[in-house]
C-alpha positions in Angstrom: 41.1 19.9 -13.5 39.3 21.0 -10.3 35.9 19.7 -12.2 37.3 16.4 -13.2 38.8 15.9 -9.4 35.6 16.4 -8.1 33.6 14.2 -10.1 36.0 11.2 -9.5 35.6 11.8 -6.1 31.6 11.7 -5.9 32.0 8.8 -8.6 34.4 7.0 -5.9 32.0 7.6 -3.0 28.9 6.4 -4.4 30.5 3.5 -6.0 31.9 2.2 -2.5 28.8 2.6 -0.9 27.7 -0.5 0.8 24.1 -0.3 -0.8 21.9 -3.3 -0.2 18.3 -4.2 -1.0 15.3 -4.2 2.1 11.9 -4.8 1.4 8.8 -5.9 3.4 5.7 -7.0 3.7 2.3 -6.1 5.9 -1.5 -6.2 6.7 -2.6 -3.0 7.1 -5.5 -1.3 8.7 -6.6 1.9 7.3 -7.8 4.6 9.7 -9.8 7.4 7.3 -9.5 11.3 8.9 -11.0 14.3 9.2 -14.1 14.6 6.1 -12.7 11.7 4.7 -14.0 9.6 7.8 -17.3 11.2 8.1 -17.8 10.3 4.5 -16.1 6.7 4.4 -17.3 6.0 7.9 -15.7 3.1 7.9 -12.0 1.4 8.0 -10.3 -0.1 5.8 -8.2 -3.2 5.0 -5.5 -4.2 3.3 -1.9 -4.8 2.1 1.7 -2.8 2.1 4.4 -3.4 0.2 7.7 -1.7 0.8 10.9 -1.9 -1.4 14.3 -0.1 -1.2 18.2 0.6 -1.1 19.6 0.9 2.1 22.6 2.8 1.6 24.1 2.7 5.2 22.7 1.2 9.1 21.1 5.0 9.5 19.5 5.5 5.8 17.0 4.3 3.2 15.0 5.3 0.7 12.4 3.5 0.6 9.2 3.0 -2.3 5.9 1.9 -0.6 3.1 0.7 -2.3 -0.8 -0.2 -0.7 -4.1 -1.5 -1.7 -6.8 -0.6 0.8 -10.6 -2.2 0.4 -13.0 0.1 2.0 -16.7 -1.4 1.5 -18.0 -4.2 -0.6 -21.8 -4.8 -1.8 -23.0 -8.1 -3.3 -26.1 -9.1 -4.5 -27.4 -11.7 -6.9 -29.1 -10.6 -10.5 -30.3 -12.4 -13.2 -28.2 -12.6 -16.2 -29.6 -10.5 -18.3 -33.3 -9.7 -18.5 -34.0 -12.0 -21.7 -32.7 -15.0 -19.8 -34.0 -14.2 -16.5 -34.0 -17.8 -15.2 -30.3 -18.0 -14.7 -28.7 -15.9 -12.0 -25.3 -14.6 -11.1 -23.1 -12.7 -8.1 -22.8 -9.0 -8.9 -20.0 -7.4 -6.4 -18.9 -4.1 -6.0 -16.0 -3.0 -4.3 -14.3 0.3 -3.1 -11.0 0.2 -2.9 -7.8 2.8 -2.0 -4.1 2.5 -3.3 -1.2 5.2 -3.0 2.2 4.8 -4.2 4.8 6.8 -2.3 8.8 7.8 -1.9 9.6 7.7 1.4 13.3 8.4 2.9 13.9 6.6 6.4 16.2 7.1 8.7 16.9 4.1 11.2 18.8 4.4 14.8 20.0 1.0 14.9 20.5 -0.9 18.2 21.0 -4.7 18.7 18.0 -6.4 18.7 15.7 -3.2 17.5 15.8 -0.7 15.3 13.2 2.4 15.7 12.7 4.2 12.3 11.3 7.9 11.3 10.3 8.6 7.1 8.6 10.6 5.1 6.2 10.4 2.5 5.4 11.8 -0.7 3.1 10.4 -3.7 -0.2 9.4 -5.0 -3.6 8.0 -3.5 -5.8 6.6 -6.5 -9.0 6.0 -5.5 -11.7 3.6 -7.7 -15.0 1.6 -7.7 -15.5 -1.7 -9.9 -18.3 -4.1 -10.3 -17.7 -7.4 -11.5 -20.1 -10.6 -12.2 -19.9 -14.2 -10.9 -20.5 -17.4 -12.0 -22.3 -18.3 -8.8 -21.3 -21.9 -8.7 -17.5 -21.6 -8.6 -16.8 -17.7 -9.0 -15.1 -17.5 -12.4 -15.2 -13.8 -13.7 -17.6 -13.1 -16.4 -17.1 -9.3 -16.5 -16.1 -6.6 -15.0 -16.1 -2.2 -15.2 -14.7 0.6 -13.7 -17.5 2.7 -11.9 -15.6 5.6 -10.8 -12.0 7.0 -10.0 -10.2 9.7 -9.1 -6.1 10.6 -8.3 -4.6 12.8 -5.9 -1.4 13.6 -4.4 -0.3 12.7 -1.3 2.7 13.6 1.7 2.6 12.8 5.6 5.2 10.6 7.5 5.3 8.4 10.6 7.3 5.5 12.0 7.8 2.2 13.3 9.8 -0.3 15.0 11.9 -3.4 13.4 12.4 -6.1 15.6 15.2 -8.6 14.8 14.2 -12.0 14.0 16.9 -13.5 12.4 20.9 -12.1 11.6 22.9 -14.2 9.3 25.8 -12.3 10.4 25.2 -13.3 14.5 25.4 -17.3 13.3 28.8 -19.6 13.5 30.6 -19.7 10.5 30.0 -23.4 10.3 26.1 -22.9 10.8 26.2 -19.5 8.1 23.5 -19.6 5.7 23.7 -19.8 1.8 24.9 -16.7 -0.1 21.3 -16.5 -1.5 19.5 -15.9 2.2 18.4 -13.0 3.3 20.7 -11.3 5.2 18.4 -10.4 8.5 14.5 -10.5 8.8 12.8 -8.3 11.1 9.4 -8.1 12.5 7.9 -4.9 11.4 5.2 -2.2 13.3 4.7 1.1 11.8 2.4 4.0 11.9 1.8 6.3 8.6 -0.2 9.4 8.5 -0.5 10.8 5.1 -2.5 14.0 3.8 -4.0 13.2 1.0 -5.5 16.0 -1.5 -9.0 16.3 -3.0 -11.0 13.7 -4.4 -14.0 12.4 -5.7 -14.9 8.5 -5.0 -18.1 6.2 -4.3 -18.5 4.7 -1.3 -20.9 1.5 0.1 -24.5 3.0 -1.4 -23.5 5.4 -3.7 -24.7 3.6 -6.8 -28.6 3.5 -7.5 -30.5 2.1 -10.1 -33.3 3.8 -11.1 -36.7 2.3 -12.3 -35.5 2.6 -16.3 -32.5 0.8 -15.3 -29.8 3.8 -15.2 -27.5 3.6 -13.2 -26.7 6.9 -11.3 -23.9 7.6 -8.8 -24.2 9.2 -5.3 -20.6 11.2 -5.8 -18.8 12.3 -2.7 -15.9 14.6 -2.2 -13.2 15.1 0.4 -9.1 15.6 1.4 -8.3 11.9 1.7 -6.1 11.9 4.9 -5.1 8.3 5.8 -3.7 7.0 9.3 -2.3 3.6 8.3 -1.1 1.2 11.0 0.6 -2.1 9.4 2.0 -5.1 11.0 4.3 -7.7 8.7 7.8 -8.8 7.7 10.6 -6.8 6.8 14.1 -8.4 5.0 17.6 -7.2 4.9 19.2 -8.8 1.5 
C-alpha cells in the first residue's frame, strides 16, 4: 500500500509539471586548448544547436549539438589522368562536431536571465574531400579521409536577454497560440575537455610521386573553449 501511494505521488508530480520546450540557435567560434591548439593552430567556426524541456523558470535539461570547420584546402586537378584536358575543384575540409547533455540551471530576473550547465558527450572529429564541377559546384564525389570519436564533459554559461514575452503584451494585442512564447538573445561560453584523438589537420595529407596518398596523423586531448552568440526561444 505504502509502494502504490508513493508511485501515485511521483506519477502526480511529474505529470503536473509545467514542462515546456526551449531551443536556440548560434554562430559559434571555436577556441582550440592546451596540445589541441598547438596542433590545430588555428580557430574554428561554426554552428550550435540547442534543444530542451524546461521543466520550471530555474531548470533545464538541455541537448546541444555543434559543427565546427577548422581548415579547408582547395586546389584544382584534372579529372582523371586519361582525360587530363578537363579540370575540376578538389576541397578538403576539417571539421569538429560534439553532441552533448547538458543540465542548466537559470536565475531568472525581468529582462535577463544568467545561466550555469554542464556538459557531458561526444566530440567526433573527421576529414572529407570532395570534387567540383568547377562551373556551378555540383558534387561529383566525395570520401571520408579520416575520423576519430571521443568523449567529452566541461561546462560554462551565458546570459539570455529578453527580446520578446508574449505574456508582457495586452490581451487584445496577445499573439497566436502557435508563437513562441518568449525569444531571447543568447551569449554563452562552453569549455569542454575533450579525450584523445587522432584527426588531420590543413597539410596533413601528401601525395606522393606514385600517386599514394599518405596522411600526416596527429594526436591530442581535444579541449574546446566555445563562445556562441544566437537566438534562443521559449515555446
Amino acid at each position: 500500500m505504502k509502494n502504490l501511494l508513493l508511485i501515485s505521488i511521483l506519477i502526480t508530480a511529474v505529470t503536473s509539471m509545467a514542462v515546456t520546450g526551449t531551443g536556440g540557435f548560434s554562430l559559434a567560434l571555436g577556441l582550440p586548448q592546451n596540445e589541441f591548439q598547438d596542433n590545430i593552430d588555428r580557430l574554428g567556426f561554426g554552428v550550435n544547436f540547442d534543444f530542451g524541456a524546461k521543466f520550471n523558470p530555474y531548470f533545464a535539461l538541455m541537448g546541444a549539438f555543434g559543427l565546427q570547420g577548422y581548415g579547408t584546402e582547395k586546389r584544382t586537378e584534372p579529372f582523371s589522368t586519361t582525360i587530363p584536358d578537363v579540370f575540376v575543384e578538389v576541397t578538403t575540409n576539417n571539421n569538429f562536431l560534439f553532441f552533448q547533455l547538458a543540465p542548466r540551471i537559470y536565475a531568472p530576473f525581468p529582462f535577463v536571465t544568467p545561466y550555469i550547465e554542464g556538459r557531458v558527450g561526444l566530440n567526433y572529429l573527421w576529414t572529407d574531400t570532395r570534387i567540383e564541377n568547377i562551373r556551378d559546384d555540383e558534387e561529383i564525389a566525395s570520401s571520408t579521409n579520416f575520423d576519430d570519436v571521443t568523449h567529452s564533459y566541461g561546462g560554462g554559461g551565458g546570459l539570455l536577454i529578453k527580446a520578446f514575452d508574449k505574456s508582457a503584451k495586452p490581451k487584445s494585442k496577445r499573439e497566436s497560440e502557435n508563437s513562441p512564447n518568449a525569444v531571447y538573445i543568447d551569449i554563452r561560453a562552453i569549455y569542454a575537455m575533450g579525450g584523445q584523438a587522432e584527426y588531420l589537420k590543413e597539410g596533413s595529407i601528401h601525395r606522393d610521386s606514385n600517386g599514394q596518398v599518405l596522411y600526416d596523423v596527429s594526436q591530442s586531448r581535444t579541449n574546446l573553449l566555445t563562445i556562441s552568440a544566437g537566438v534562443a526561444v521559449d515555446f
